[in-house]
C-alpha positions as a LaTeX table, in Angstrom:
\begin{tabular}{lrrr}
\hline
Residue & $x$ (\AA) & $y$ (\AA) & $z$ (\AA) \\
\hline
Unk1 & 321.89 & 144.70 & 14.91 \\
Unk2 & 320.21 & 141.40 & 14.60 \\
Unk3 & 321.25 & 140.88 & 18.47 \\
Unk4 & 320.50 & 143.88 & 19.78 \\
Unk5 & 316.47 & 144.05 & 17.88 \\
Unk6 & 316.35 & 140.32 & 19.63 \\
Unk7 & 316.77 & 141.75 & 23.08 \\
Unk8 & 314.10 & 144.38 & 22.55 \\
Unk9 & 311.73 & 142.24 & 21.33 \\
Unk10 & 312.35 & 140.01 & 24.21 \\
Unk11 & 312.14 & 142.75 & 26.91 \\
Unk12 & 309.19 & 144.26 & 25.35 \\
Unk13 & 307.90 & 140.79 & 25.85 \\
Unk14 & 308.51 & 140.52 & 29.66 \\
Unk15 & 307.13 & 144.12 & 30.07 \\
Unk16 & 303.66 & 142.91 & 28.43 \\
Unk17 & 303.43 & 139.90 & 30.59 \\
Unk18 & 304.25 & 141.99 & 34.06 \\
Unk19 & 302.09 & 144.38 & 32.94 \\
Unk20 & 299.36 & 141.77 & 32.23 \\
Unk21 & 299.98 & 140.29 & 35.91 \\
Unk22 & 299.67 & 143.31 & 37.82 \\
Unk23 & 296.46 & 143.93 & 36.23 \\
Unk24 & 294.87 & 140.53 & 37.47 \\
Unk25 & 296.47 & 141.46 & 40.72 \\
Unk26 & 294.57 & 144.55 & 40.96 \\
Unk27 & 291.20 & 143.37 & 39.61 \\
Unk28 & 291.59 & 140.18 & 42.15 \\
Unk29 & 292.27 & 143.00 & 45.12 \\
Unk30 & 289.21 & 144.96 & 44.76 \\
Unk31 & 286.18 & 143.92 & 47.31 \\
Unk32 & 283.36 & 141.86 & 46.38 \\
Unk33 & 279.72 & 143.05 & 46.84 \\
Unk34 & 277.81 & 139.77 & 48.40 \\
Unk35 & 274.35 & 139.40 & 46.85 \\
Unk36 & 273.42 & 136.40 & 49.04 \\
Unk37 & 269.89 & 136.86 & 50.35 \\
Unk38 & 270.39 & 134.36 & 52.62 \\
Unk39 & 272.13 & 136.17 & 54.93 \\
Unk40 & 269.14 & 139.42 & 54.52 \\
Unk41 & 268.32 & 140.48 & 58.29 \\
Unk42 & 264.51 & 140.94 & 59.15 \\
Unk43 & 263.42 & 144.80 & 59.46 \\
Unk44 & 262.67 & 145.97 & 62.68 \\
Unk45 & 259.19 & 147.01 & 63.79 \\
Unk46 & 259.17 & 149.87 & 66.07 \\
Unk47 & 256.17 & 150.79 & 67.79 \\
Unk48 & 255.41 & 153.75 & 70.21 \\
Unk49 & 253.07 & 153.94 & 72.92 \\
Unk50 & 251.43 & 156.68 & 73.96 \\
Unk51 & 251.87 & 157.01 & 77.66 \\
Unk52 & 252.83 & 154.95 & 80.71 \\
Unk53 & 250.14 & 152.58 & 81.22 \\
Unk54 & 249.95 & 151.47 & 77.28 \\
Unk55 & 253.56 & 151.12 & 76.96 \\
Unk56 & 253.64 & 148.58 & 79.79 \\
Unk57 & 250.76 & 146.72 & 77.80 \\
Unk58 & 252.44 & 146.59 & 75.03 \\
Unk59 & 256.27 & 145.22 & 76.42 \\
Unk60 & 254.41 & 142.56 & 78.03 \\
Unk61 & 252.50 & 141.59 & 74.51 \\
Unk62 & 256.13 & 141.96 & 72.53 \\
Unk63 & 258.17 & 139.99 & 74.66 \\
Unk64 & 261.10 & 138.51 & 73.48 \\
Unk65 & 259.95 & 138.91 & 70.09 \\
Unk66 & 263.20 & 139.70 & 68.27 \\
Unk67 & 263.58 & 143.11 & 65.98 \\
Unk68 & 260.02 & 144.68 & 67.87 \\
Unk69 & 261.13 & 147.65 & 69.72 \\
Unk70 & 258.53 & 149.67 & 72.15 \\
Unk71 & 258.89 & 153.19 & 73.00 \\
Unk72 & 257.22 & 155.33 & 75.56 \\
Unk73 & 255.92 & 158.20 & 73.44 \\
Unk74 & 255.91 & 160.43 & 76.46 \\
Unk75 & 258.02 & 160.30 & 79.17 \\
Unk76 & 257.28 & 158.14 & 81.78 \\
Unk77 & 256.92 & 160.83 & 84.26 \\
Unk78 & 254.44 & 163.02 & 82.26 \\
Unk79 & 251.30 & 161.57 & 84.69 \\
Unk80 & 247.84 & 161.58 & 83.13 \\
Unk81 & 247.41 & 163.30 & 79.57 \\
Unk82 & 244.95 & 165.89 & 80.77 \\
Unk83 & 245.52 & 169.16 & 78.80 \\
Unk84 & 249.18 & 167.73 & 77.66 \\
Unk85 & 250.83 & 169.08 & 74.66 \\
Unk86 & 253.30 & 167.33 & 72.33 \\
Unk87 & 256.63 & 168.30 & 72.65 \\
Unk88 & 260.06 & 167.98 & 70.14 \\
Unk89 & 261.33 & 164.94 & 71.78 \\
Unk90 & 257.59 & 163.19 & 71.76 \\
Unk91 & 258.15 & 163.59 & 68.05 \\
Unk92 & 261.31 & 162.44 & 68.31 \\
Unk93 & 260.14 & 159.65 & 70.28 \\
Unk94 & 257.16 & 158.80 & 67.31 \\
Unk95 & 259.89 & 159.40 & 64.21 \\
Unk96 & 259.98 & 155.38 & 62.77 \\
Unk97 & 257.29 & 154.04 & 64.58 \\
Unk98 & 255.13 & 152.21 & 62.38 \\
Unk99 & 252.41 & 151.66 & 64.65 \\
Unk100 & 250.84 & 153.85 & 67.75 \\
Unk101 & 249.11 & 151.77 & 70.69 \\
Unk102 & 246.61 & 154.64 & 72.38 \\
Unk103 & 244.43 & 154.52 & 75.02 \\
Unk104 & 241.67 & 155.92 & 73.39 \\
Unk105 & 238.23 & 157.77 & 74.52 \\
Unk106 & 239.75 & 161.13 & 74.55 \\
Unk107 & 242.71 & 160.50 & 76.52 \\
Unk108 & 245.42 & 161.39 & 73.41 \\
Unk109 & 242.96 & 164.14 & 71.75 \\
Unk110 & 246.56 & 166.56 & 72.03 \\
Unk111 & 247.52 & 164.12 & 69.37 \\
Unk112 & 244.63 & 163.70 & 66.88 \\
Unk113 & 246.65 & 166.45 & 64.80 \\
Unk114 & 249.99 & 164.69 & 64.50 \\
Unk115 & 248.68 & 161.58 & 63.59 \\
Unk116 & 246.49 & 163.24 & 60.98 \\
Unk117 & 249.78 & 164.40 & 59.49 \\
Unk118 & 251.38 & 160.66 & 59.71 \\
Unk119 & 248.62 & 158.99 & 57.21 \\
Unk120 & 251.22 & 155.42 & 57.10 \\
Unk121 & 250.95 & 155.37 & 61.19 \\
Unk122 & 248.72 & 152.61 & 61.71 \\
Unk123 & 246.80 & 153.51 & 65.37 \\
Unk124 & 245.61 & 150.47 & 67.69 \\
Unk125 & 243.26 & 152.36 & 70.21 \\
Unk126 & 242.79 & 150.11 & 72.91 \\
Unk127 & 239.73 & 151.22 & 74.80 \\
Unk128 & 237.55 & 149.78 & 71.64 \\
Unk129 & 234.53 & 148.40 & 72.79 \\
Unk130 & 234.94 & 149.28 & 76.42 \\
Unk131 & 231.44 & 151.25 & 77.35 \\
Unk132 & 232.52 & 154.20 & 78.73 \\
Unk133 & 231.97 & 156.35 & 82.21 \\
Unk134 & 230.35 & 159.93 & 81.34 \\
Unk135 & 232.32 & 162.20 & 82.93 \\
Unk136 & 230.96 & 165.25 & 85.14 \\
Unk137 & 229.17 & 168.28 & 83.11 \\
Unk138 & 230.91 & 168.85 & 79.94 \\
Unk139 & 233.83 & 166.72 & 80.42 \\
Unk140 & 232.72 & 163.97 & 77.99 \\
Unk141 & 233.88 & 160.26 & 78.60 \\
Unk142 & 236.11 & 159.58 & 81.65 \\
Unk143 & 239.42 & 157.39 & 79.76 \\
Unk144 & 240.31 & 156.44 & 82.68 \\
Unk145 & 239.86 & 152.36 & 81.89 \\
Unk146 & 242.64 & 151.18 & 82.33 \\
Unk147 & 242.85 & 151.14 & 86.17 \\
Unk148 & 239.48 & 148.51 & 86.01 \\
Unk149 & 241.54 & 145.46 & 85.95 \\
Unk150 & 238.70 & 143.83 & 83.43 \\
Unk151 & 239.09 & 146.65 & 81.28 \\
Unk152 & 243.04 & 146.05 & 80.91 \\
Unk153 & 242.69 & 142.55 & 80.35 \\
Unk154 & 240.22 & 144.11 & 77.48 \\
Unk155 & 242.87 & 146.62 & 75.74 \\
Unk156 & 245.90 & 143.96 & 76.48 \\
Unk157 & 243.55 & 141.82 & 73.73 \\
Unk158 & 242.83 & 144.44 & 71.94 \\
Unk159 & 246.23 & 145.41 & 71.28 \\
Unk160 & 247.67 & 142.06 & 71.05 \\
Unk161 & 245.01 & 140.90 & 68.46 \\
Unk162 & 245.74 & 144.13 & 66.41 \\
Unk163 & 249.35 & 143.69 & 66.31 \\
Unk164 & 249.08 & 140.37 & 65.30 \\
Unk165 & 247.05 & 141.43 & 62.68 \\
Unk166 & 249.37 & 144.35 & 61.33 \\
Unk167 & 252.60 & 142.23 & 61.65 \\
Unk168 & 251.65 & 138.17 & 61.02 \\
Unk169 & 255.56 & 137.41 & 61.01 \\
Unk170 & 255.17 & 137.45 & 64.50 \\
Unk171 & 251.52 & 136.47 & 64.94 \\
Unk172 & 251.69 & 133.58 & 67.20 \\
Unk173 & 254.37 & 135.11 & 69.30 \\
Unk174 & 252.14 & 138.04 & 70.02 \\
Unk175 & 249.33 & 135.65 & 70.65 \\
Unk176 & 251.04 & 133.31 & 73.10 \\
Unk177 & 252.67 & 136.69 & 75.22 \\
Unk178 & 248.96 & 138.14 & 75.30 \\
Unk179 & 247.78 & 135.22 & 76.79 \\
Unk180 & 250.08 & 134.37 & 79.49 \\
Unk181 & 249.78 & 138.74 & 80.24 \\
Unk182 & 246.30 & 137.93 & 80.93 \\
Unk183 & 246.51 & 135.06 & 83.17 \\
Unk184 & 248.41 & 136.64 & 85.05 \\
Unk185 & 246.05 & 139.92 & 85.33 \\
Unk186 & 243.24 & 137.62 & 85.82 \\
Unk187 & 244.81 & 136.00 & 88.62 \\
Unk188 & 245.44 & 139.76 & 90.03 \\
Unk189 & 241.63 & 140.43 & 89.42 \\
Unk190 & 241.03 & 137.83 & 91.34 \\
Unk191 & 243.10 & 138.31 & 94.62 \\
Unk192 & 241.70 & 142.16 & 94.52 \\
Unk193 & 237.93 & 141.00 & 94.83 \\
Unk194 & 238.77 & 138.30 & 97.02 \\
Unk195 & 240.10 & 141.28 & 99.47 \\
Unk196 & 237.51 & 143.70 & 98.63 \\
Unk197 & 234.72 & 142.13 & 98.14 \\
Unk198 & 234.35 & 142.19 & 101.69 \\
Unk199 & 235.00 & 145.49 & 102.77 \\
Unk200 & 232.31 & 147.30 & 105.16 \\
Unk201 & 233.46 & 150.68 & 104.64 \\
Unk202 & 233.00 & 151.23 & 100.38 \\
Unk203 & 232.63 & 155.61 & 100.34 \\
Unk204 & 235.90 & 157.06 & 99.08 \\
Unk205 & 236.98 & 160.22 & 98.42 \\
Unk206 & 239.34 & 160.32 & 95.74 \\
Unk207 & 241.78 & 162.92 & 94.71 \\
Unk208 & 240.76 & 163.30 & 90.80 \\
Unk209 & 238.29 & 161.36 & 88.27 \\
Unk210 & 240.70 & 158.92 & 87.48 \\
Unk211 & 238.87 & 156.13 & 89.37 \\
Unk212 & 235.68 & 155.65 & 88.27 \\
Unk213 & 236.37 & 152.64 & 86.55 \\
Unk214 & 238.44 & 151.43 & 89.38 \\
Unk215 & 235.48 & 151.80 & 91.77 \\
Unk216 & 232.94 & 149.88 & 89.67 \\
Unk217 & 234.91 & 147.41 & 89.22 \\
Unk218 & 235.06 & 146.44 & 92.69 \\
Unk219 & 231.80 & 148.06 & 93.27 \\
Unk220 & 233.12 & 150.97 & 95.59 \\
Unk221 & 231.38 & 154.74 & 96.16 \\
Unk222 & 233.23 & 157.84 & 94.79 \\
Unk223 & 230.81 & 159.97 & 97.06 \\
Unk224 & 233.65 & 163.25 & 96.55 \\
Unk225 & 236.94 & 164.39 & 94.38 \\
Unk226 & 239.38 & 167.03 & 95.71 \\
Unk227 & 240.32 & 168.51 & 92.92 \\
Unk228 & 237.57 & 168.74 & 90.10 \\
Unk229 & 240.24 & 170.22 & 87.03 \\
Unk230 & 243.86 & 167.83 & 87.83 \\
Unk231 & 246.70 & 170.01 & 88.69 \\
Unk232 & 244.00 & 172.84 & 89.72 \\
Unk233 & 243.71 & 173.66 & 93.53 \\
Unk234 & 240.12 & 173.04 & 95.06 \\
Unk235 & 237.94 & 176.66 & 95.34 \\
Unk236 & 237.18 & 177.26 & 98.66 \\
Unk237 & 233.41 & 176.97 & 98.17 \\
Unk238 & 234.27 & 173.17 & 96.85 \\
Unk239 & 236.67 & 172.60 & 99.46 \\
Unk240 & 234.17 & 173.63 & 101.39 \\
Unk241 & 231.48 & 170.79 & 100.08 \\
Unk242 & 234.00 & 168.06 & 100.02 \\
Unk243 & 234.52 & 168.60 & 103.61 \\
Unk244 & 230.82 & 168.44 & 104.65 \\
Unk245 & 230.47 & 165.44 & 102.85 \\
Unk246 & 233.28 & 163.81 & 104.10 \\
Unk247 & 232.06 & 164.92 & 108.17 \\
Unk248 & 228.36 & 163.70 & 106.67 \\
Unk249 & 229.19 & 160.31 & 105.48 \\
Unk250 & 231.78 & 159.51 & 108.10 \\
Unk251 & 234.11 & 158.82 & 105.69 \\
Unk252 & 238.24 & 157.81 & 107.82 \\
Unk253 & 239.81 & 157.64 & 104.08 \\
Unk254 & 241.08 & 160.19 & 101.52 \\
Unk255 & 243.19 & 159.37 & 98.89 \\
Unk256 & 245.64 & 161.59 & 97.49 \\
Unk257 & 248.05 & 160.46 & 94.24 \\
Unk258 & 251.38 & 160.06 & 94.35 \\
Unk259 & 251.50 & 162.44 & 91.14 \\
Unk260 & 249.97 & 165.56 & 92.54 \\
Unk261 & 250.85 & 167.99 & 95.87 \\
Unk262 & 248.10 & 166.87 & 98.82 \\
Unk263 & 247.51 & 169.78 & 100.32 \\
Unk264 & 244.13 & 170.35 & 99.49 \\
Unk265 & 243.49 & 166.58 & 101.21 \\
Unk266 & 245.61 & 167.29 & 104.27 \\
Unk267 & 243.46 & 170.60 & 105.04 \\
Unk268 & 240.43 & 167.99 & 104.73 \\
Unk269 & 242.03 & 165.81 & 106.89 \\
Unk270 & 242.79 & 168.63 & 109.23 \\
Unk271 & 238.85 & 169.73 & 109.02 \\
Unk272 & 237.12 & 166.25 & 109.43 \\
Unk273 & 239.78 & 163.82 & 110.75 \\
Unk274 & 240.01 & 161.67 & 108.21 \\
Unk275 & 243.30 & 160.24 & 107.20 \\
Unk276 & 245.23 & 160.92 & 103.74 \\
Unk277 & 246.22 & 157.41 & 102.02 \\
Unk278 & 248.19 & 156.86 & 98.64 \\
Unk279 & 246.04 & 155.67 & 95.26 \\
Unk280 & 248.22 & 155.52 & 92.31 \\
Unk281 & 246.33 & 156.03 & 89.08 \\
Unk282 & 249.23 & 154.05 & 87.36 \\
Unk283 & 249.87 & 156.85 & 84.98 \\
Unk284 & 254.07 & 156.63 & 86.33 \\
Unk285 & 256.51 & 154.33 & 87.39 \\
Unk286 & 259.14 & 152.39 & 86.10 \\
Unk287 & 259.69 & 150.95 & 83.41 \\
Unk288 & 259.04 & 147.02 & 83.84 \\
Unk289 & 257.12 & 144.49 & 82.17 \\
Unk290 & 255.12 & 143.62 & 85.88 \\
Unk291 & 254.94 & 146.92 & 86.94 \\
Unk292 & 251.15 & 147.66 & 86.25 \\
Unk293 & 250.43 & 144.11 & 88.64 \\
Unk294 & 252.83 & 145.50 & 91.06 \\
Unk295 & 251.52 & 149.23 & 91.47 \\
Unk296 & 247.86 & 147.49 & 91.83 \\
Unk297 & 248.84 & 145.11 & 94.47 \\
Unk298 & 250.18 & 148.62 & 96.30 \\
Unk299 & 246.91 & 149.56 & 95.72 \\
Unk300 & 245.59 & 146.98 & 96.80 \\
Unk301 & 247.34 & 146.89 & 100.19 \\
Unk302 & 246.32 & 150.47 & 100.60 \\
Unk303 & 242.60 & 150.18 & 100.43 \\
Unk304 & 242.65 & 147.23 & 102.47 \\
Unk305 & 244.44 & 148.83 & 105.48 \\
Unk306 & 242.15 & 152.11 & 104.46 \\
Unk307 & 238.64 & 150.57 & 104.27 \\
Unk308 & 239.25 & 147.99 & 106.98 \\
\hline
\end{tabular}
């Protein structure tokens, strides 16, 4: 008996000890949860444009600034704003954005609603402190700055300044892109009035009021528009006056927009012999960091052959 109480006590003794050891086997299995803040990663900033020529403002001022993403709030094909309403996927396009860059002076009134409903949205309106162009009768302000190349150099410091402002972290980045954006669109300003400033021929006829800016900035003479309303066909009676103005002032040049049907210029083309050219608002186009230079280089090669 004394043998046999021996051996339980001695196997109850091994079972405790395996026991024992599979439990510190299990507790050492389980994962670890690392609470090393060294290895935190920043928090991206996303921040949305509101169409075409803002968002390619604002890649050039975020450059190869790491965890800043831009997005186009519209789709790069959408043209000017005129009478544009917000769709699902702009919405989409504006869910995490923490900051908007607008163009200001009317041109994003479609979205003075939505951001009324976003009060954390932090708005940079870039047109601030531009004086503005009246527009024709009740129209209001033309927004159109952005195709005066003074004026972009303008909103490219207004937005860079502002962004600096709402995220420091990256404060000198955003400082040193703006700059070397402007140099660059100061040494476009410069080649355009070195071409234009020349010119004989300075009536043009242009297809809407998107230029007004454009034209005073290289102190040309918007002496007719097609189309009065964009995307609205010419009446006849003001077909009609556009194409005694055009046989009046001896005006060779109408320019249509790469956005909009010409028919309305080829019939007053047809009527007066003038010839149709190609002005690009720069309201669409792709999607690169130099396309704004590159589209007003086109422009400029246009007006030069046009006005010769």
């Amino acid at each position: 008996m004394k043998k046999s109480k021996l051996v339980w006590v001695v196997l109850f003794s091994v079972l405790v000890l395996v026991l024992s050891g599979c439990g510190a086997n299990n507790e050492a299995a389980k994962p670890t949860v690392s609470q090393n803040t060294d290895t935190k990663t920043e928090s991206s900033l996303t921040i949305a444009a509101s169409f075409y020529p803002m968002y390619i403002f604002t890649l050039n001022i975020t450059k190869d600034i790491p965890n800043v993403n831009v997005v186009s709030l519209t789709k790069p094909t959408t043209g000017c704003l005129h009478d544009y309403a917000v769709t699902p996927d702009d919405m989409k396009n504006l869910e995490g954005a923490q900051i908007l860059v607008i163009n200001g002076a009317g041109m994003e009134s479609f979205m003075d609603k939505v951001i009324s409903q976003i009060p954390d949205l932090k708005v940079i309106e870039s047109s601030q402190g531009i004086p503005l162009i009246q527009g024709d009768g009740d129209e209001g302000d033309n927004p159109h700055v952005w195709l005066s190349v003074t004026d972009a150099i303008a909103q490219v410091k207004t937005i860079g300044a502002q962004l600096a402002s709402l995220d420091p972290t990256h404060a000198s980045e955003y400082q040193e892109n703006t700059q070397a954006y402007i140099l660059k669109l100061e040494a476009l300003r410069t080649k355009m009035h070195q071409t234009l400033d020349g010119v004989q021929q300075r009536n043009i006829v242009t297809f809407h009021e998107a230029f007004p800016y454009f034209a005073k900035e290289f102190n040309l003479n918007t002496v007719g528009v097609i189309e009065r309303e964009p995307g609205s066909a010419p009446s006849a009676k003001e077909l009609s006056e556009t194409i005694e103005q055009v046989k009046s002032l001896e005006i060779k040049a109408l320019f249509a927009e790469p956005q909009y049907p010409v028919k309305a210029a080829d019939t007053i083309a047809k009527e007066t012999g003038a010839k149709v050219y190609t002005l690009d608002p720069i309201v669409t186009g792709p999607m690169e960091a130099d396309a704004y230079i590159n589209l007003m280089e086109s422009n400029l090669i246009t007006l030069q052959e046009a006005l010769k």
